[in-house]
mmJSON file of the N, C-alpha and C atoms, coordinates in Angstrom:
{"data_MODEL":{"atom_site":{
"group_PDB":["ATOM","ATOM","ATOM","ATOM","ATOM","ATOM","ATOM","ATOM","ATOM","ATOM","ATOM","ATOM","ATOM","ATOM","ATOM","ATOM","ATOM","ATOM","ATOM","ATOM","ATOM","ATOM","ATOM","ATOM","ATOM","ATOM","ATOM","ATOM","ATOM","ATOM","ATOM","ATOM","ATOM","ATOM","ATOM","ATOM","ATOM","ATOM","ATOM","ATOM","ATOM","ATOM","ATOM","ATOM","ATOM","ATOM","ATOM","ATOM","ATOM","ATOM","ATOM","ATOM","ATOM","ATOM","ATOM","ATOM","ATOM","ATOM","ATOM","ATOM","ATOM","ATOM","ATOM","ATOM","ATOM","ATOM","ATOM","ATOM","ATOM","ATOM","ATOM","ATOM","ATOM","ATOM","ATOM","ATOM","ATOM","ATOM","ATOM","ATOM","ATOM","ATOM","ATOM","ATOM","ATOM","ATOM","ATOM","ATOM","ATOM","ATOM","ATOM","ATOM","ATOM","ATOM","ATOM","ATOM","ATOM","ATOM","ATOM","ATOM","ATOM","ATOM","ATOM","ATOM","ATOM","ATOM","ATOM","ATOM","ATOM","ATOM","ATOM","ATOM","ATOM","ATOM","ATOM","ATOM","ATOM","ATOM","ATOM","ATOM","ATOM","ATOM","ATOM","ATOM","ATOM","ATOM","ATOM","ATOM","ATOM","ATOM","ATOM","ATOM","ATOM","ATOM","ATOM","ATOM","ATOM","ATOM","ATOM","ATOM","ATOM","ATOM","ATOM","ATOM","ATOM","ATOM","ATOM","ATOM","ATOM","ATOM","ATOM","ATOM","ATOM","ATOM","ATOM","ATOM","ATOM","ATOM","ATOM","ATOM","ATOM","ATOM","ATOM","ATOM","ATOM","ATOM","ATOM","ATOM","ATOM","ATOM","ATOM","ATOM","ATOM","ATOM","ATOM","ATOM","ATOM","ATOM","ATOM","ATOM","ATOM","ATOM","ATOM","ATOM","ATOM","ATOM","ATOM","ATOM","ATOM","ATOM","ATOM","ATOM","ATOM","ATOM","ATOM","ATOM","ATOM","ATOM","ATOM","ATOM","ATOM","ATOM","ATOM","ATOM","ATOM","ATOM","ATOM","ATOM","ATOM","ATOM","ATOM","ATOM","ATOM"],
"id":[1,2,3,4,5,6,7,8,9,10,11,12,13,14,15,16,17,18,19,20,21,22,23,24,25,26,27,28,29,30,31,32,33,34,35,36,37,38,39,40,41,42,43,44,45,46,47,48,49,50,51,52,53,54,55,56,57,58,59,60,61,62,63,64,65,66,67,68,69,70,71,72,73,74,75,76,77,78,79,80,81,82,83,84,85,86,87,88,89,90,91,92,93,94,95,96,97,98,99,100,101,102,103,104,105,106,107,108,109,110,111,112,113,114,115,116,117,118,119,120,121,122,123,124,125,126,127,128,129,130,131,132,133,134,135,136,137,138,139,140,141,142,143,144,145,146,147,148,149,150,151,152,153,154,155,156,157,158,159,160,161,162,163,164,165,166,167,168,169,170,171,172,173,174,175,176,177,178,179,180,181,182,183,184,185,186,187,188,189,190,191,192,193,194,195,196,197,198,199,200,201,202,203,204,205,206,207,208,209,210,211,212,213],
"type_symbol":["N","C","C","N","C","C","N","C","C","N","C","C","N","C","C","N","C","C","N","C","C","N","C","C","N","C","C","N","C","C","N","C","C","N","C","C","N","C","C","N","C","C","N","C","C","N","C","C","N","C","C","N","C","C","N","C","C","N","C","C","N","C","C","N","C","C","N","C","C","N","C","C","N","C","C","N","C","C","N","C","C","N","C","C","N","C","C","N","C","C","N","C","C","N","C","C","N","C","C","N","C","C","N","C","C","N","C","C","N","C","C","N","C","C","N","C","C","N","C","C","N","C","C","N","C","C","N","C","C","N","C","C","N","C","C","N","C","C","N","C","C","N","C","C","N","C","C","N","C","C","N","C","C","N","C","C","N","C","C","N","C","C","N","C","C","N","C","C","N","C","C","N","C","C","N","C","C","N","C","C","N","C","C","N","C","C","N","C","C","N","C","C","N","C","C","N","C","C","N","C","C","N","C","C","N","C","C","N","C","C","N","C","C"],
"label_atom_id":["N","CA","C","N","CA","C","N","CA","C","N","CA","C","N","CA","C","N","CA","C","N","CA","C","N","CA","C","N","CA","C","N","CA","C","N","CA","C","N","CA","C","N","CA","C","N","CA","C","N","CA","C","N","CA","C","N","CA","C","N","CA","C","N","CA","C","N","CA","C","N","CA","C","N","CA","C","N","CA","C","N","CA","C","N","CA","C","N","CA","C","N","CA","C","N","CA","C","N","CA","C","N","CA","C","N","CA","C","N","CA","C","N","CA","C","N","CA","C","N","CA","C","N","CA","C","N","CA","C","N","CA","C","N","CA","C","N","CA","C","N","CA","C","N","CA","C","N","CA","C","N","CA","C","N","CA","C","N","CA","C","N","CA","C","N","CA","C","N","CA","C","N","CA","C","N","CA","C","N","CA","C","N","CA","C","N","CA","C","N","CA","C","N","CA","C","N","CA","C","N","CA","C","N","CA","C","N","CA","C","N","CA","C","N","CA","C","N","CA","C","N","CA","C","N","CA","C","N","CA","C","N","CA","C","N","CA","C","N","CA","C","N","CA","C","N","CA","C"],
"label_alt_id":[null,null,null,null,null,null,null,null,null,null,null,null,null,null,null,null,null,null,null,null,null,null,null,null,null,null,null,null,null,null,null,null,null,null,null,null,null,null,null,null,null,null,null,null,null,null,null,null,null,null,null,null,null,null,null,null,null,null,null,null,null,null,null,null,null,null,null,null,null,null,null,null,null,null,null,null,null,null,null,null,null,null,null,null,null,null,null,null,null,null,null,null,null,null,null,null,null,null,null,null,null,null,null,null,null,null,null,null,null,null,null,null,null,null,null,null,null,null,null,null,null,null,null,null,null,null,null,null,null,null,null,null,null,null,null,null,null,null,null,null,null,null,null,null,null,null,null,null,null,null,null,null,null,null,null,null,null,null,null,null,null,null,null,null,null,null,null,null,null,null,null,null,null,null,null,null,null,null,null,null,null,null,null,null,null,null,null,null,null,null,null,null,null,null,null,null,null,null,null,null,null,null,null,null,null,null,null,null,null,null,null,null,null],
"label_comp_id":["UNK","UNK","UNK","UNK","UNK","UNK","UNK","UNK","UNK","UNK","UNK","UNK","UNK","UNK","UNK","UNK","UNK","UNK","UNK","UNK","UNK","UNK","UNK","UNK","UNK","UNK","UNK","UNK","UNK","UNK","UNK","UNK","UNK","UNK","UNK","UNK","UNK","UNK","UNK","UNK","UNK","UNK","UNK","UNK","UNK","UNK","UNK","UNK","UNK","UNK","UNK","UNK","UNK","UNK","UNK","UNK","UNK","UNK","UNK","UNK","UNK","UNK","UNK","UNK","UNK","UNK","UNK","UNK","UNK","UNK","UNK","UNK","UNK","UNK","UNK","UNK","UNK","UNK","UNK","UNK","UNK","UNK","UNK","UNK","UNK","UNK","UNK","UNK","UNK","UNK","UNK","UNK","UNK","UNK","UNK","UNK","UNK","UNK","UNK","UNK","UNK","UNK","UNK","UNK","UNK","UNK","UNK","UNK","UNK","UNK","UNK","UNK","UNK","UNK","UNK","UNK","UNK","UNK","UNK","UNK","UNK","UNK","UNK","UNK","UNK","UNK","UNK","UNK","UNK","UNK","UNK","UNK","UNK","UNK","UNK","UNK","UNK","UNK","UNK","UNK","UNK","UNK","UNK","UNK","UNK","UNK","UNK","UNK","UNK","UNK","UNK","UNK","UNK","UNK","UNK","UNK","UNK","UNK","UNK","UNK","UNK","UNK","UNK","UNK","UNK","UNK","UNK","UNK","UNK","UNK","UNK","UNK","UNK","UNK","UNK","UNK","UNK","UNK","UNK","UNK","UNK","UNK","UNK","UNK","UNK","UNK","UNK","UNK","UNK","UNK","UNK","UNK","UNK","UNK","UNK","UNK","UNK","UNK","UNK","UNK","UNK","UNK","UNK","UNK","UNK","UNK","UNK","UNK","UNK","UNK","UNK","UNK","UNK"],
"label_asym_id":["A","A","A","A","A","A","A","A","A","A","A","A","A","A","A","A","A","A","A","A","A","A","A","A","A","A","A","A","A","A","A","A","A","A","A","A","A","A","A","A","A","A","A","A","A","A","A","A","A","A","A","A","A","A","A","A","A","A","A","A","A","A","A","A","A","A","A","A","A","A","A","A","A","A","A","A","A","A","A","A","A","A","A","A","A","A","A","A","A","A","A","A","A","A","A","A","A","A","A","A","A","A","A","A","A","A","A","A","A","A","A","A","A","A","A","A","A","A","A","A","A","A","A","A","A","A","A","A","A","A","A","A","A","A","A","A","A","A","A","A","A","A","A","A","A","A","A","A","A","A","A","A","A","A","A","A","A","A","A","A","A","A","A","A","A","A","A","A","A","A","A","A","A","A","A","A","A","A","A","A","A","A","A","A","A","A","A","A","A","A","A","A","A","A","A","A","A","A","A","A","A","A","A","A","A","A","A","A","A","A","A","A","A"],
"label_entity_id":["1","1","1","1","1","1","1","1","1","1","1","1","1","1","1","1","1","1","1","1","1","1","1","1","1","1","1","1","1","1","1","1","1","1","1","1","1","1","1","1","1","1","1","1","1","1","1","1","1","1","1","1","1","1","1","1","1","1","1","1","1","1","1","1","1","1","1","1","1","1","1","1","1","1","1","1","1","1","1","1","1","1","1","1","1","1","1","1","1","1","1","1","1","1","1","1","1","1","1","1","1","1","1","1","1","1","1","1","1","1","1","1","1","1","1","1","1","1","1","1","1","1","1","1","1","1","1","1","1","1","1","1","1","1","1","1","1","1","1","1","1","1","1","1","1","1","1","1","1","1","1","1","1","1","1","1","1","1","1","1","1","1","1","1","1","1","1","1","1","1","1","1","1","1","1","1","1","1","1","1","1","1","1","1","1","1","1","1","1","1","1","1","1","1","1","1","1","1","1","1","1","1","1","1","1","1","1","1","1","1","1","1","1"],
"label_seq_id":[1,1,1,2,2,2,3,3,3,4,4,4,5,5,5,6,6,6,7,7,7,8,8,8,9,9,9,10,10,10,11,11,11,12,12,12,13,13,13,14,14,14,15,15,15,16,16,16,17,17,17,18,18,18,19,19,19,20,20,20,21,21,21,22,22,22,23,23,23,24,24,24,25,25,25,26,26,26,27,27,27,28,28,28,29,29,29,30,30,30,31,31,31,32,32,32,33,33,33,34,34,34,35,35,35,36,36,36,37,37,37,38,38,38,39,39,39,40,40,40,41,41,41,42,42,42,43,43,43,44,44,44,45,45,45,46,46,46,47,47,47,48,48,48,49,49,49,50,50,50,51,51,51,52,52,52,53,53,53,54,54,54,55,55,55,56,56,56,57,57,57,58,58,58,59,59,59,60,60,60,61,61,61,62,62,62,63,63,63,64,64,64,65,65,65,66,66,66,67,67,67,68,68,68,69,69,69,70,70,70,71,71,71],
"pdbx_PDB_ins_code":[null,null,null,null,null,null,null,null,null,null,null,null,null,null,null,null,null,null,null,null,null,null,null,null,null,null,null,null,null,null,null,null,null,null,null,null,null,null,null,null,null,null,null,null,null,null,null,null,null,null,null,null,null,null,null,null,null,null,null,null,null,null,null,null,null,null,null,null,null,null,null,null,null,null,null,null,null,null,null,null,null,null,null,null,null,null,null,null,null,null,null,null,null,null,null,null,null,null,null,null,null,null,null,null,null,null,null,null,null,null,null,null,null,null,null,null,null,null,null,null,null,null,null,null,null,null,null,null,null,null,null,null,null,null,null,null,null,null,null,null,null,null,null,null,null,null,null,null,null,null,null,null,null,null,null,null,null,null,null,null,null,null,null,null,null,null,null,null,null,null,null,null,null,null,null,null,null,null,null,null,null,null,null,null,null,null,null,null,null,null,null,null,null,null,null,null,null,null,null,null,null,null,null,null,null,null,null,null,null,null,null,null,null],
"Cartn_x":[68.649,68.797,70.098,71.154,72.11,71.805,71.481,71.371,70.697,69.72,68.805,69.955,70.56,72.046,72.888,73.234,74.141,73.375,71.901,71.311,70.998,70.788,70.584,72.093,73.314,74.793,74.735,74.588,74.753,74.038,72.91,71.967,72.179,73.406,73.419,74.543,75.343,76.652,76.342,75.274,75.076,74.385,73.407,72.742,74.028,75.2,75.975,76.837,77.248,77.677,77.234,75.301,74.869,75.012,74.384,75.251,76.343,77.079,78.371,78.596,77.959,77.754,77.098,75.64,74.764,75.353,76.355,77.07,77.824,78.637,79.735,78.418,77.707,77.123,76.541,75.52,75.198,76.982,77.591,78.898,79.224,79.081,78.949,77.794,76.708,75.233,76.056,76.371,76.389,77.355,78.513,79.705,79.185,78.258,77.536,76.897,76.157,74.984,73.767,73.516,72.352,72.448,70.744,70.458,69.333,68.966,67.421,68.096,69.367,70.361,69.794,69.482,68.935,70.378,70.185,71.371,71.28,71.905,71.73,71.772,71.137,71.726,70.715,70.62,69.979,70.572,69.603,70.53,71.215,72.04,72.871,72.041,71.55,71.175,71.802,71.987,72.387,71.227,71.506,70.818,69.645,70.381,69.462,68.201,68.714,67.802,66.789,66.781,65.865,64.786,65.538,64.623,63.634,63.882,63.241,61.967,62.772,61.009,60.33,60.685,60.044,59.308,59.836,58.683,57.79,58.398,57.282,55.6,56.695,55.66,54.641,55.316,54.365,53.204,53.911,52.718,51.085,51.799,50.86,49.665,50.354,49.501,48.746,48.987,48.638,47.022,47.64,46.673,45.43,45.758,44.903,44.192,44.643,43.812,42.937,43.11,42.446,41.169,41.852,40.375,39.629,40.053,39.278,38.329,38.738,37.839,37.07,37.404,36.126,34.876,34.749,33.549,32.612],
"Cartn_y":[53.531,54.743,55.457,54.939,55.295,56.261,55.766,56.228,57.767,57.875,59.069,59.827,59.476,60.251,60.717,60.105,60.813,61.436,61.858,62.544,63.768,63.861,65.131,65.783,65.394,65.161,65.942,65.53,66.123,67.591,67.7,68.811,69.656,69.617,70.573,71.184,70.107,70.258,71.555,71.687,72.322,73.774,73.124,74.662,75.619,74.913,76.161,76.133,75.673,76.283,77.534,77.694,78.133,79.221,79.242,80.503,81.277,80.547,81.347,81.912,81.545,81.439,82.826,82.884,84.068,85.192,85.141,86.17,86.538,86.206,86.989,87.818,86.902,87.699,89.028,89.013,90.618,91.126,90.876,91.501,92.414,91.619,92.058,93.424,93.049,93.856,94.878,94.656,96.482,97.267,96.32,97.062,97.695,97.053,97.768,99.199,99.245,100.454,99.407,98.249,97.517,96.888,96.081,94.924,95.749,96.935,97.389,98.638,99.049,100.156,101.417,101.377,102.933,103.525,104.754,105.927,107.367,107.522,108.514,109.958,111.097,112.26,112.466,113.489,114.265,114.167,113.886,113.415,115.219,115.143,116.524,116.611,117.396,117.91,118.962,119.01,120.208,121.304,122.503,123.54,123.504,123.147,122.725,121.596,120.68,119.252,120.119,121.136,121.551,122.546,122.986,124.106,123.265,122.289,121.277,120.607,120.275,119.495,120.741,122.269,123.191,123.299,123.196,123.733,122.636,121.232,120.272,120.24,120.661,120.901,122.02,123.302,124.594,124.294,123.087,122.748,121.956,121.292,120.053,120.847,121.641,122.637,123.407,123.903,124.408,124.147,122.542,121.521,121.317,121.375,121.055,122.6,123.437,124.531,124.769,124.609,124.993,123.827,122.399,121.509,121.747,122.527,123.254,124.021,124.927,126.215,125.951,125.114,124.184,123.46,123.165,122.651,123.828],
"Cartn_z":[117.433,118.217,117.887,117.556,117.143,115.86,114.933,113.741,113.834,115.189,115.566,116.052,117.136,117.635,116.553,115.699,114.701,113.989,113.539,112.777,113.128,115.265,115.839,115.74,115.975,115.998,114.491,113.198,112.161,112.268,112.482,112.51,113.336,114.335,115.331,115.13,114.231,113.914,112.559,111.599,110.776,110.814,112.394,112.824,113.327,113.688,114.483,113.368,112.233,110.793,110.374,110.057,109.459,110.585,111.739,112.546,112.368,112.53,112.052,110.435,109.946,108.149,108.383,109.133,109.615,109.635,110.998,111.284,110.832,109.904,108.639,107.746,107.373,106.71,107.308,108.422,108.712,109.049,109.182,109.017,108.069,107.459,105.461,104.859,105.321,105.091,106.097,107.415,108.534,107.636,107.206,106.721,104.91,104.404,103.376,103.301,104.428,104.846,105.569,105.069,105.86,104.641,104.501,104.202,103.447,103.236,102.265,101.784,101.935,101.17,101.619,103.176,103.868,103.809,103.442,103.319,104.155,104.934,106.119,105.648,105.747,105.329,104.064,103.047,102.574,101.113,100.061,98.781,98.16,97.265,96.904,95.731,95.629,94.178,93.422,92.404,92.312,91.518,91.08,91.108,90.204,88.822,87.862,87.947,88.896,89.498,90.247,91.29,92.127,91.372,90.615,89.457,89.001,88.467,87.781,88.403,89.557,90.46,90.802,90.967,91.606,90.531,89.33,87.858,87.805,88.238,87.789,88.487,90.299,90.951,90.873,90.318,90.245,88.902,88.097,87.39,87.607,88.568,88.894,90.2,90.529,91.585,90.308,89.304,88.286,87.72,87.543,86.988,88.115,89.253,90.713,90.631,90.743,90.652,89.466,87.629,87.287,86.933,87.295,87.939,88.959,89.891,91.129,90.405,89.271,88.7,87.834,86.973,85.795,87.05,88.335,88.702,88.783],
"occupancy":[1.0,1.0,1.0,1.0,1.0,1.0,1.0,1.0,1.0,1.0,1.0,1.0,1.0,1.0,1.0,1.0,1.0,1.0,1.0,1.0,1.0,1.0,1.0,1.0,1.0,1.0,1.0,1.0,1.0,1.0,1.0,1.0,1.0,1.0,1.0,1.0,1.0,1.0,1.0,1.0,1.0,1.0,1.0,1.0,1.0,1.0,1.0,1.0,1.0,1.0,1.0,1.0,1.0,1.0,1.0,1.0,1.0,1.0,1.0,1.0,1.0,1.0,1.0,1.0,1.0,1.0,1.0,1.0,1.0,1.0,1.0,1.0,1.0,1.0,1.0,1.0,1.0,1.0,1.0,1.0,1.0,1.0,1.0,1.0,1.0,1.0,1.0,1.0,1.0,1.0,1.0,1.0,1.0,1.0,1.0,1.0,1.0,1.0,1.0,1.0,1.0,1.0,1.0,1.0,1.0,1.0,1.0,1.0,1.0,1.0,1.0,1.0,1.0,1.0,1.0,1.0,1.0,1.0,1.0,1.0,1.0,1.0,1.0,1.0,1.0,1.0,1.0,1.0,1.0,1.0,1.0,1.0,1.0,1.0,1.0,1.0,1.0,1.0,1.0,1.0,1.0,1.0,1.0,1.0,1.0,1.0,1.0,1.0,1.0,1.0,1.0,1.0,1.0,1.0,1.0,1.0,1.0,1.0,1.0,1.0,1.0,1.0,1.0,1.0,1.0,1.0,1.0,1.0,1.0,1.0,1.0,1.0,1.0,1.0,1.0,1.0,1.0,1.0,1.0,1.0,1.0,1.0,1.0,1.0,1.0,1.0,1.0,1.0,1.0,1.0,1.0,1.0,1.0,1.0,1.0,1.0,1.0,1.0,1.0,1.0,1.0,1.0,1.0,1.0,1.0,1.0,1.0,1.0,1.0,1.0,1.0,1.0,1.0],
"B_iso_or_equiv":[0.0,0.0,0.0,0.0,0.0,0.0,0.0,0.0,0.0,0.0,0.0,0.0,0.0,0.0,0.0,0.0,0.0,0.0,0.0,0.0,0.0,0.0,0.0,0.0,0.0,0.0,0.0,0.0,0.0,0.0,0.0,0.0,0.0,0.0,0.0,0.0,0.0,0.0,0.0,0.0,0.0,0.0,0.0,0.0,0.0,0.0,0.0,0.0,0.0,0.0,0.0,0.0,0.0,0.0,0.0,0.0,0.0,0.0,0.0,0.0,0.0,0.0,0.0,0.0,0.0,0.0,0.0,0.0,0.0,0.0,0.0,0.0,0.0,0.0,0.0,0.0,0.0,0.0,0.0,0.0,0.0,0.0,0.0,0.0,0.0,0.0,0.0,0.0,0.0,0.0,0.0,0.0,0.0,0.0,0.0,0.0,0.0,0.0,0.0,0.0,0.0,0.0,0.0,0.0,0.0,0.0,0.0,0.0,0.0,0.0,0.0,0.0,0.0,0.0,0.0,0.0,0.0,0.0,0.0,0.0,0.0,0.0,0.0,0.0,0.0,0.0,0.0,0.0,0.0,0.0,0.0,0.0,0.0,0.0,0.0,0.0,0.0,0.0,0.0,0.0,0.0,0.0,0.0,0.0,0.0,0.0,0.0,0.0,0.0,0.0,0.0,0.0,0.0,0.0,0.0,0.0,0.0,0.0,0.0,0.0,0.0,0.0,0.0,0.0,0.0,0.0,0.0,0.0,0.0,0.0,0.0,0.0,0.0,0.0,0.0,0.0,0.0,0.0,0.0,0.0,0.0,0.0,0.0,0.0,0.0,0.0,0.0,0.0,0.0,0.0,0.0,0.0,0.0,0.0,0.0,0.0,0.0,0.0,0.0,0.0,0.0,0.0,0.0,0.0,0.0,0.0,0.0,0.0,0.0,0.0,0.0,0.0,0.0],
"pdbx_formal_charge":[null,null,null,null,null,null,null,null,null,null,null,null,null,null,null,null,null,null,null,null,null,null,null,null,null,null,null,null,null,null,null,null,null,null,null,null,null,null,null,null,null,null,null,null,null,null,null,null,null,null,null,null,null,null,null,null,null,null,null,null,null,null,null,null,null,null,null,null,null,null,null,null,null,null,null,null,null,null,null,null,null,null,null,null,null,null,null,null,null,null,null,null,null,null,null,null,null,null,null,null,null,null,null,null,null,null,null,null,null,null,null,null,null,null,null,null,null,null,null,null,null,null,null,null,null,null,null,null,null,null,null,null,null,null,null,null,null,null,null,null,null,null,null,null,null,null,null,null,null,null,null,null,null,null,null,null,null,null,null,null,null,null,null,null,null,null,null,null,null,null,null,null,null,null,null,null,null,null,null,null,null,null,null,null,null,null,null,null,null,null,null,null,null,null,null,null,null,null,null,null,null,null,null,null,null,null,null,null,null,null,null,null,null],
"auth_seq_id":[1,1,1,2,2,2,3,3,3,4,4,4,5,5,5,6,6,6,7,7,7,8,8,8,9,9,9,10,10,10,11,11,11,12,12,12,13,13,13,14,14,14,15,15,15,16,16,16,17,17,17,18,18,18,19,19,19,20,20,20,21,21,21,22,22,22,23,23,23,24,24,24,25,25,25,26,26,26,27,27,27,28,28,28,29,29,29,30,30,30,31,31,31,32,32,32,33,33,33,34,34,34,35,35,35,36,36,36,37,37,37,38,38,38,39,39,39,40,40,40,41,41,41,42,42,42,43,43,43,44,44,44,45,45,45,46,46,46,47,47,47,48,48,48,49,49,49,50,50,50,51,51,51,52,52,52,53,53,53,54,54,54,55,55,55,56,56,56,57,57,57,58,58,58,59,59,59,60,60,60,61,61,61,62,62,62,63,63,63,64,64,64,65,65,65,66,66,66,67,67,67,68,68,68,69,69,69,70,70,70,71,71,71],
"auth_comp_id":["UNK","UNK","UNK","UNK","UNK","UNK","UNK","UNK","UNK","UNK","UNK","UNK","UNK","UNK","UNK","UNK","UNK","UNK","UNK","UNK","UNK","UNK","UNK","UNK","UNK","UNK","UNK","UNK","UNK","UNK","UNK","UNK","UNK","UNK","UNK","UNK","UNK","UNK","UNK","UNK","UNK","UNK","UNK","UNK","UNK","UNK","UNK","UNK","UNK","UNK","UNK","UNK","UNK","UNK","UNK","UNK","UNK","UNK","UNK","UNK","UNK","UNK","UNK","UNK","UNK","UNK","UNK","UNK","UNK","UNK","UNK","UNK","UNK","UNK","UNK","UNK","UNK","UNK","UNK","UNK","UNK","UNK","UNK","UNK","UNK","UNK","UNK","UNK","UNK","UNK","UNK","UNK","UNK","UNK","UNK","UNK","UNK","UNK","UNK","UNK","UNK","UNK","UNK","UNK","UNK","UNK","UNK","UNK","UNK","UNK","UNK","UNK","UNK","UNK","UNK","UNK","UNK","UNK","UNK","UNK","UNK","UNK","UNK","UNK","UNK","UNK","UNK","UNK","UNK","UNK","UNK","UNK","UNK","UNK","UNK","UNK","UNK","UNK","UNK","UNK","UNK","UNK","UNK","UNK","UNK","UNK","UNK","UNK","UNK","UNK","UNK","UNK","UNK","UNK","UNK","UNK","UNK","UNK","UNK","UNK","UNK","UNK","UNK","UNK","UNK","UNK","UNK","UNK","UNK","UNK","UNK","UNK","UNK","UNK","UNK","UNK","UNK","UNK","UNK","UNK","UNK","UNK","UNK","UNK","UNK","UNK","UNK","UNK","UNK","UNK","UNK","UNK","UNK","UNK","UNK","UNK","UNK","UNK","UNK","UNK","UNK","UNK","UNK","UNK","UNK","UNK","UNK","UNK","UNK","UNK","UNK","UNK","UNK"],
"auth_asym_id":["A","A","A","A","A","A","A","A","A","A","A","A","A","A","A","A","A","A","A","A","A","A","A","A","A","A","A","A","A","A","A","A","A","A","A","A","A","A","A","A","A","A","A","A","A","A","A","A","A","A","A","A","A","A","A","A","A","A","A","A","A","A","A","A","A","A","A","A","A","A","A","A","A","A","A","A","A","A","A","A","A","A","A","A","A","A","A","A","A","A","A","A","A","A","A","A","A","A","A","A","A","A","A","A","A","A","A","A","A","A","A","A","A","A","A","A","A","A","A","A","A","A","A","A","A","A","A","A","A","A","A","A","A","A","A","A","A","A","A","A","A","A","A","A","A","A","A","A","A","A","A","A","A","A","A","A","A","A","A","A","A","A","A","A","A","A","A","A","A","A","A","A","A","A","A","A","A","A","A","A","A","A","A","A","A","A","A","A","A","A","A","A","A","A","A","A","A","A","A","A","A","A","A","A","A","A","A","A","A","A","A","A","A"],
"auth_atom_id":["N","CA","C","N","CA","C","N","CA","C","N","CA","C","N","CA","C","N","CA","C","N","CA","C","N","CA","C","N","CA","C","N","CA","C","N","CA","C","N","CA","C","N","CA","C","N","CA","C","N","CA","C","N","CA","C","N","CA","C","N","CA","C","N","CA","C","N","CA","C","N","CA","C","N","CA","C","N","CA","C","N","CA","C","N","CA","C","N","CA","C","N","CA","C","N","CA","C","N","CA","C","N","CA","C","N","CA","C","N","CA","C","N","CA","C","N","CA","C","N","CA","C","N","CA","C","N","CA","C","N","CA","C","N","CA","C","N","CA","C","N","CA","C","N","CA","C","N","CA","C","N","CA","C","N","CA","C","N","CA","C","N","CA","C","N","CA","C","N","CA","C","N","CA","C","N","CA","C","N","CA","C","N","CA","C","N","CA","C","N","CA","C","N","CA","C","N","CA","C","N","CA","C","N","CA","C","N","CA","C","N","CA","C","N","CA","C","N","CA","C","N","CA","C","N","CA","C","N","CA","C","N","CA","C","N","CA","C","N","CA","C","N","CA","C","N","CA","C"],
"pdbx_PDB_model_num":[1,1,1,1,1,1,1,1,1,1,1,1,1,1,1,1,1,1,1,1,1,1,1,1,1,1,1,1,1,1,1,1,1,1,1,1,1,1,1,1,1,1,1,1,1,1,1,1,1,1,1,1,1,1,1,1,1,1,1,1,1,1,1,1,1,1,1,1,1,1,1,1,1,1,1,1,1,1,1,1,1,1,1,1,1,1,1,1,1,1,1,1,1,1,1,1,1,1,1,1,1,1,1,1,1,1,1,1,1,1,1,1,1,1,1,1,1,1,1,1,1,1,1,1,1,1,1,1,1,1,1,1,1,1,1,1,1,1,1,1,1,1,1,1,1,1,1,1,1,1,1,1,1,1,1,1,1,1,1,1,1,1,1,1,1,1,1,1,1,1,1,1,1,1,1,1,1,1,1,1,1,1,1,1,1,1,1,1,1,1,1,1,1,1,1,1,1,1,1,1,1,1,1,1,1,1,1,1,1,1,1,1,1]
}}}
């Protein structure tokens, strides 16, 4: 029975390690941005970048319309 006492004794002794081990870490992740790299706010593009998806997109609407007109 002893041997059971010092084995719950070790394991409890390690669960409140790894706790504390736990909590530095989300420490670490809040003081990062998080833990999946969510970023608040609206990315900067600049002028040339927005021209670009607007042309990519005015194409692909392009492509959708004149497959609309060939049926």
């Amino acid at each position: 029975m002893t041997n059971l006492n010092k084995a719950v004794a070790t394991l409890q002794s390690e669960y409140s390690r790894l706790q504390r081990e736990m909590e530095r870490v989300g420490k670490a992740l809040s003081a990062l941005g998080g833990a999946n790299g969510s970023r608040r706010g609206r990315r900067i593009l600049s002028k040339e970048a927005r021209e670009r998806i607007a042309e990519a997109q005015r194409q692909r609407w392009a492509k959708v319309r004149k497959a609309k007109q060939s049926k």
